[in-house]
Residue, then its C-alpha position, 0 to 999 in steps of 0.5 A: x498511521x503508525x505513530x511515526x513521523x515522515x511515514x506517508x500511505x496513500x490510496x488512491x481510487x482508479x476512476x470507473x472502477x473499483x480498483x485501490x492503488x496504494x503506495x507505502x511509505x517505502x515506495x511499495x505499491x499494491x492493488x485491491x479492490x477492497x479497502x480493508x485488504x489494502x489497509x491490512x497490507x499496508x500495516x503489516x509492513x514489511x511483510x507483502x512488500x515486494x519492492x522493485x529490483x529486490x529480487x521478491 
């Protein structure tokens, strides 16, 4: 999505409802319900990233 190559986003829908699960490329994870909030987060890495243990 950002030119790069090895950069891997994935969303994936939670069943039965209405819940998006993302995972950046950097082990980031997020929830949304709204598409464009998930995307919008994921582009604007790193800000909003809060990865575990470092301390966010």
């Amino acid at each position: 999505m950002s030119g790069r190559t090895g950069e891997v986003y994935r969303v994936d829908w939670l069943p039965g409802t209405d819940v998006l699960h993302g995972t950046c490329h950097c082990g980031a994870e997020h929830t949304a319900e709204d598409p464009v909030a998930m995307w919008d987060w994921m582009l604007a890495h790193p800000q909003g990233h809060d990865l575990p243990g470092d301390g966010s």
